[in-house]
Backbone as ProteinMPNN parsed JSONL, in Angstrom:
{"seq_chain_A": "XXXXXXXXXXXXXXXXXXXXXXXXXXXXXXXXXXXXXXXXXXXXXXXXXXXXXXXXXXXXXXXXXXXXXXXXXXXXXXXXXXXXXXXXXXXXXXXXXXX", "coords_chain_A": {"N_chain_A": [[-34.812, -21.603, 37.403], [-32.296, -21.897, 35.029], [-30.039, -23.968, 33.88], [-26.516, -23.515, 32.691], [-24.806, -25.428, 31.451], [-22.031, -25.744, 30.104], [-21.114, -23.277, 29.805], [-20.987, -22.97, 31.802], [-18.756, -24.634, 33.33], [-16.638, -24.332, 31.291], [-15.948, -22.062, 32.018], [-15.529, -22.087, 34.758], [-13.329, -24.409, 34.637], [-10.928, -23.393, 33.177], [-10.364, -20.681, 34.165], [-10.352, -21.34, 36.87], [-8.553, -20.359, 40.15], [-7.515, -22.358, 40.981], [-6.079, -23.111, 39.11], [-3.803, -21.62, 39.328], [-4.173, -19.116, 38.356], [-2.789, -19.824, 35.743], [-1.815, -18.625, 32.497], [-1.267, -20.695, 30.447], [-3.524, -22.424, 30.595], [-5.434, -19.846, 29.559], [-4.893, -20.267, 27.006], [-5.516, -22.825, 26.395], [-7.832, -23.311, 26.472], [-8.447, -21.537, 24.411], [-7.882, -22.901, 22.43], [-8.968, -24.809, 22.604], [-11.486, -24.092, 22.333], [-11.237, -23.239, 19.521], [-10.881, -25.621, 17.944], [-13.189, -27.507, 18.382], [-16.318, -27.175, 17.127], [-19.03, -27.716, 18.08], [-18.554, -27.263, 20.874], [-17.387, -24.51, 20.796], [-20.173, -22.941, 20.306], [-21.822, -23.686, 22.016], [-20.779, -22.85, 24.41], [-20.626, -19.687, 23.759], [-22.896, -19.274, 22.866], [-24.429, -20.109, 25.647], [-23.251, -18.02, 27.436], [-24.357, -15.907, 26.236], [-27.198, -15.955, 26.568], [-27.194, -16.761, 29.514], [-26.348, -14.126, 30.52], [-28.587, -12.166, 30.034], [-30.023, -13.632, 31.383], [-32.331, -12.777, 34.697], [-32.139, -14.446, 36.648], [-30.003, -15.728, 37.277], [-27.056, -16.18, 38.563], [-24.117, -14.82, 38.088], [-22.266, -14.317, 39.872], [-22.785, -15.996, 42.269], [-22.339, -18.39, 41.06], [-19.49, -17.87, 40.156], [-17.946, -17.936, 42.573], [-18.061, -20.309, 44.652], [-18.624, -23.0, 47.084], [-18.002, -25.179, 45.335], [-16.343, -24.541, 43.408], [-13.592, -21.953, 42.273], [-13.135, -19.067, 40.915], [-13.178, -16.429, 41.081], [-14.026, -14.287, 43.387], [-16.434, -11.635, 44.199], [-17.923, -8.332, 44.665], [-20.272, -7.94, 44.166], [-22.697, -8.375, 41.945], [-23.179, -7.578, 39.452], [-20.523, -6.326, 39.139], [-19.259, -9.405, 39.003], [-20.793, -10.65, 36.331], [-19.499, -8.033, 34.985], [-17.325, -9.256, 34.304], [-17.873, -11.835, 33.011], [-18.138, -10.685, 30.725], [-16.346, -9.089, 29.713], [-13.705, -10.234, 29.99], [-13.756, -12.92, 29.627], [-15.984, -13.411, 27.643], [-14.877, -11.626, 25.137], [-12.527, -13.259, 24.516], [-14.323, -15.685, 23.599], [-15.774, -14.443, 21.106], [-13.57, -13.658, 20.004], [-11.913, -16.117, 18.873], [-14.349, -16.644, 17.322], [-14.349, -15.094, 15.501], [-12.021, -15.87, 14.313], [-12.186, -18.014, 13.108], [-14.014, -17.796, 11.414], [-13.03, -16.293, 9.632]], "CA_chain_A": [[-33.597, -21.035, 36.85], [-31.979, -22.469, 33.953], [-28.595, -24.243, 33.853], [-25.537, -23.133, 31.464], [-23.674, -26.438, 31.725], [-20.898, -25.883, 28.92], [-20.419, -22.217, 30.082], [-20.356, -22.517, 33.294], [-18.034, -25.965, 32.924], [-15.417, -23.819, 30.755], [-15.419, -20.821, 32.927], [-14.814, -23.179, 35.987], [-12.04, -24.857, 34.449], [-9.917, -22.747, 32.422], [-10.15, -19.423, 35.271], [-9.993, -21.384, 38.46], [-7.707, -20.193, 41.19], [-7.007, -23.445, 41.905], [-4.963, -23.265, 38.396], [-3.086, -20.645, 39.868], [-4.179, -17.795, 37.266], [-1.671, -20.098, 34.81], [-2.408, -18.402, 31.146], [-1.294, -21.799, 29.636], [-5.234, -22.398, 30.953], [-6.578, -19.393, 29.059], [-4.726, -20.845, 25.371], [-5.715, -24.296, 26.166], [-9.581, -22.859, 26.074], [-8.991, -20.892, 23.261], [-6.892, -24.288, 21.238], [-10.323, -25.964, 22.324], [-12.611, -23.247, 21.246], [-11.087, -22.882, 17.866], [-10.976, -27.221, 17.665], [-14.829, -27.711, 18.854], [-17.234, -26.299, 16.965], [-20.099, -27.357, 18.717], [-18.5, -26.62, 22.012], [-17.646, -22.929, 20.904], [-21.177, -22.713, 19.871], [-22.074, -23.568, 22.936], [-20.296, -21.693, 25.288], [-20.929, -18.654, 23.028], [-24.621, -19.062, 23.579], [-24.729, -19.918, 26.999], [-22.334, -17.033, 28.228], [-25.131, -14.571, 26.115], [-28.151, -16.58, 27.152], [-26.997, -16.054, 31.258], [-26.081, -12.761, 30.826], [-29.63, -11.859, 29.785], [-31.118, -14.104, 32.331], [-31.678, -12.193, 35.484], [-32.532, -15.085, 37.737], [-29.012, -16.548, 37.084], [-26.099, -15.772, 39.451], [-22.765, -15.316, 37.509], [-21.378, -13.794, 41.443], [-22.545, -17.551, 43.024], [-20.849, -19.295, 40.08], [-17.83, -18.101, 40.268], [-17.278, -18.713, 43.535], [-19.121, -21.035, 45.472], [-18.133, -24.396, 47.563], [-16.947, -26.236, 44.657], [-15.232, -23.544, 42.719], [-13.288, -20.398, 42.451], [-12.507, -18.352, 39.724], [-12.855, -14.936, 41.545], [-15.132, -13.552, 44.504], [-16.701, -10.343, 43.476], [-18.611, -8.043, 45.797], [-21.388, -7.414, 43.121], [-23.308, -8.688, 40.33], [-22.688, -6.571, 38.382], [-18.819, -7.331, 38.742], [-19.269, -10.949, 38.042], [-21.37, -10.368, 35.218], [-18.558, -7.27, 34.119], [-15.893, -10.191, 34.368], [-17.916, -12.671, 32.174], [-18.148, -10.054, 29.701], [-15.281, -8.363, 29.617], [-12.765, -10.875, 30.352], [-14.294, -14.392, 28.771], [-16.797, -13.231, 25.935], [-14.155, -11.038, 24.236], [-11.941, -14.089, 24.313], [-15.021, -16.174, 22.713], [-15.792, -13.501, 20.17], [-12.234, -13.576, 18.913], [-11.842, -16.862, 18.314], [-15.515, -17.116, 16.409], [-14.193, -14.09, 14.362], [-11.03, -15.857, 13.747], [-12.521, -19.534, 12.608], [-15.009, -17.22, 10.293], [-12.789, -15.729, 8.228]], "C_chain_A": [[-32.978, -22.024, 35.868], [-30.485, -22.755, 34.663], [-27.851, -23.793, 32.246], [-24.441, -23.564, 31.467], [-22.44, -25.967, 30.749], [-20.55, -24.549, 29.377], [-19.867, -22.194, 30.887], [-19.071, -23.897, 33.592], [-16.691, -24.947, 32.574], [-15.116, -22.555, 31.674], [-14.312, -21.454, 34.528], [-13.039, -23.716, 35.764], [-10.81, -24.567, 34.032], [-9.544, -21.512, 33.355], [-10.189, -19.571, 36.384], [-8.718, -20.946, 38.661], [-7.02, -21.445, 41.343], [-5.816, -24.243, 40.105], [-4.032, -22.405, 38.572], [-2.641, -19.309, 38.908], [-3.098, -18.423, 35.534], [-2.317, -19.765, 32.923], [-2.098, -19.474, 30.088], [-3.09, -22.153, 29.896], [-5.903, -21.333, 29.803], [-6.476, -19.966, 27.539], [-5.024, -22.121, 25.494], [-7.283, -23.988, 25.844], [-9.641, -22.144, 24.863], [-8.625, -22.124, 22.075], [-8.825, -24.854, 21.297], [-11.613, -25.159, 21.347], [-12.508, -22.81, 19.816], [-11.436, -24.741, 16.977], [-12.51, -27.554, 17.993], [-15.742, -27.164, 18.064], [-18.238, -26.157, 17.823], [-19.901, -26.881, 20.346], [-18.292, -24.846, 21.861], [-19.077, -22.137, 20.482], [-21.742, -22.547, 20.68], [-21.816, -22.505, 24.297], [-20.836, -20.548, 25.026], [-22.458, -18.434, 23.359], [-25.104, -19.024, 24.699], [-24.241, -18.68, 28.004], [-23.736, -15.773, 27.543], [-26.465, -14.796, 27.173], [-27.937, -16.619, 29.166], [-26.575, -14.945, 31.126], [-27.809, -11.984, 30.807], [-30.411, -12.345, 30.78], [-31.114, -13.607, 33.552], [-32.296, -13.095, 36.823], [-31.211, -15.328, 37.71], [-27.974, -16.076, 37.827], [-25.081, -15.97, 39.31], [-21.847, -14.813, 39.307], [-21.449, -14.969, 42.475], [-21.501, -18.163, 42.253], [-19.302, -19.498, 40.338], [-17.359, -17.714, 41.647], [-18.155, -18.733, 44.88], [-18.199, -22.202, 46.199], [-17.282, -25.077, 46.751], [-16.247, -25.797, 43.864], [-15.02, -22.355, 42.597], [-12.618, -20.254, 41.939], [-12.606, -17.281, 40.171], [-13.787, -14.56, 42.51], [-14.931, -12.307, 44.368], [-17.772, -9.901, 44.477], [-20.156, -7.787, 45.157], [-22.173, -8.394, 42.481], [-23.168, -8.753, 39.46], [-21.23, -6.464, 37.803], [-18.685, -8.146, 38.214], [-19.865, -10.703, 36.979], [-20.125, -9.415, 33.87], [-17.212, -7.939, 33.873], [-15.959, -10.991, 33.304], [-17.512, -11.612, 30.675], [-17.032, -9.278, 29.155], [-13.634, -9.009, 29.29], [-13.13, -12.068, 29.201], [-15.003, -14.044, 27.493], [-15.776, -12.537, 24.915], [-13.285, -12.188, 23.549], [-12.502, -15.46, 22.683], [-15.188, -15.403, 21.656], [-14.124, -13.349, 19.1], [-12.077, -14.936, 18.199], [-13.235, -17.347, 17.23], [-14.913, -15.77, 15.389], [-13.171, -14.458, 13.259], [-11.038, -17.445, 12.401], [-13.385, -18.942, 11.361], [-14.842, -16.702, 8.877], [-12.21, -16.22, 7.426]], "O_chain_A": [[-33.334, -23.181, 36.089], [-29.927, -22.135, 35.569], [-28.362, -23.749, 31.127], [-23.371, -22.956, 31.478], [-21.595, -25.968, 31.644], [-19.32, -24.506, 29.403], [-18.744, -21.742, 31.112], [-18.456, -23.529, 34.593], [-15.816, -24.771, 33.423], [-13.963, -22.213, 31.937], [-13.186, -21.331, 35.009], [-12.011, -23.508, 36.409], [-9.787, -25.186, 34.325], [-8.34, -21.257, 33.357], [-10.128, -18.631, 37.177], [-7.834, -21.003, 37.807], [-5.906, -21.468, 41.867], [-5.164, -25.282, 39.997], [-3.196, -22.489, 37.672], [-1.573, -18.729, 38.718], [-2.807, -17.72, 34.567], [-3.058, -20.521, 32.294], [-2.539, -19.319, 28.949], [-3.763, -21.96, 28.884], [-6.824, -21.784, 29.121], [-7.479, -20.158, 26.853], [-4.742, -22.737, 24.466], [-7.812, -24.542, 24.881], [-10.701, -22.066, 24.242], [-9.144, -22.125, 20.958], [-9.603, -25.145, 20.388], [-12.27, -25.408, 20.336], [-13.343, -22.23, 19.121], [-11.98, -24.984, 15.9], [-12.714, -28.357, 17.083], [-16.094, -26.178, 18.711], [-18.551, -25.089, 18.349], [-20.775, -26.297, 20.986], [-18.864, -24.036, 22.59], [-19.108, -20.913, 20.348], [-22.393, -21.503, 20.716], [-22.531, -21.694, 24.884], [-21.595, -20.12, 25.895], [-22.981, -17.53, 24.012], [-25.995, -18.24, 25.028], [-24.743, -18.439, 29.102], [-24.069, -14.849, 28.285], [-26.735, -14.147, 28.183], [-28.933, -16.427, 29.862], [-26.264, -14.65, 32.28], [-28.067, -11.22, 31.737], [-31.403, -11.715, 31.149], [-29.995, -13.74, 34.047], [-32.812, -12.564, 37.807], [-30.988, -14.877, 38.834], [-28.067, -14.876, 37.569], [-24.542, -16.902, 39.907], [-20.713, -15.234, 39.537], [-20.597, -15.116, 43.352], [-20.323, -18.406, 42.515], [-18.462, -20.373, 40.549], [-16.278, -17.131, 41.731], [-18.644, -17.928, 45.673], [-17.024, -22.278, 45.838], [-16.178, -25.518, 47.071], [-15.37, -26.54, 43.422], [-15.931, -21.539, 42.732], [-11.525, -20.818, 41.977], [-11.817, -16.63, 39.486], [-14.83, -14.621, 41.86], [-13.838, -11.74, 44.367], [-18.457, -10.725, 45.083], [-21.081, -7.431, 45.888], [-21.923, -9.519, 42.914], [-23.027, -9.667, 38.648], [-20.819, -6.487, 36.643], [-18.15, -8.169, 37.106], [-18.928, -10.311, 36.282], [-19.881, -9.687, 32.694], [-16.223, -7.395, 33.383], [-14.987, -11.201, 32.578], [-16.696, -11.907, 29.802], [-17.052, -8.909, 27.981], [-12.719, -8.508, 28.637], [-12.746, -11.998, 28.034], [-14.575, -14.401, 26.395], [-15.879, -12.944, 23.758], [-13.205, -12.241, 22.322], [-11.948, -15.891, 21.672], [-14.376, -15.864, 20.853], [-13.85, -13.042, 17.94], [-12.103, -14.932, 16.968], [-13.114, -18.296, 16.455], [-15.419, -15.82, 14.268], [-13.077, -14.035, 12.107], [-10.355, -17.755, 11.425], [-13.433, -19.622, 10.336], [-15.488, -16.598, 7.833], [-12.082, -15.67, 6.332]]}, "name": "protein", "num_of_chains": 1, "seq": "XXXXXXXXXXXXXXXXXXXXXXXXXXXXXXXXXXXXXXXXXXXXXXXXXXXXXXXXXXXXXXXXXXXXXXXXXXXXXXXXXXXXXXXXXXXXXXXXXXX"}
C-alpha cells in the first residue's frame, strides 16, 4: 500500500477533533495552500492519487489511535468526506492562485 504523507499530514491537522472543529483551522490550510506551492501540489495529488487507490483506507485514516478527524461507518463515507469536504477546498484555492 502506498503512503500519502502530505495528504494525509494536512487532513490530520487542519480537521482534527482534537481542534475542536475550530474553522480558524480550515483558513489556516487554505493561507498555507495558497502560500506553498509545492505543498498544494502535493496535497492535490495525493488526495486524487488515494482516492483512486483501492488498497488505501481513507475510513482507518481518519480515525485511528493517533488521530481523529471523523469516524465514519463506511468507506465510502470517508472517501465522500475527502471529496466533498477537503478536495473542493483544494480545487478552489488552485483555481484561485491560477487565475
Amino acid at each position: 500500500m502506498r503512503q500519502y504523507n502530505i495528504a494525509l499530514s494536512a487532513v490530520e491537522s487542519f480537521y482534527s477533533v482534537e481542534t475542536g472543529d475550530w474553522p480558524g483551522m480550515i483558513e489556516l490550510f487554505q493561507e498555507r495552500l495558497e502560500q506553498v506551492e509545492v505543498y498544494r501540489e502535493g496535497v492535490r495529488r495525493e488526495l486524487y492519487d488515494s482516492l483512486r487507490d483501492p488498497e488505501f483506507s481513507w475510513k482507518s485514516a481518519l480515525w485511528n489511535e493517533d488521530f481523529h478527524v471523523e469516524e465514519f461507518e463506511t468507506e465510502g463515507e470517508a472517501r465522500a468526506f475527502i471529496e466533498n469536504v477537503v478536495l473542493p477546498l483544494v480545487e478552489r484555492v488552485f483555481a484561485k492562485v491560477q487565475s
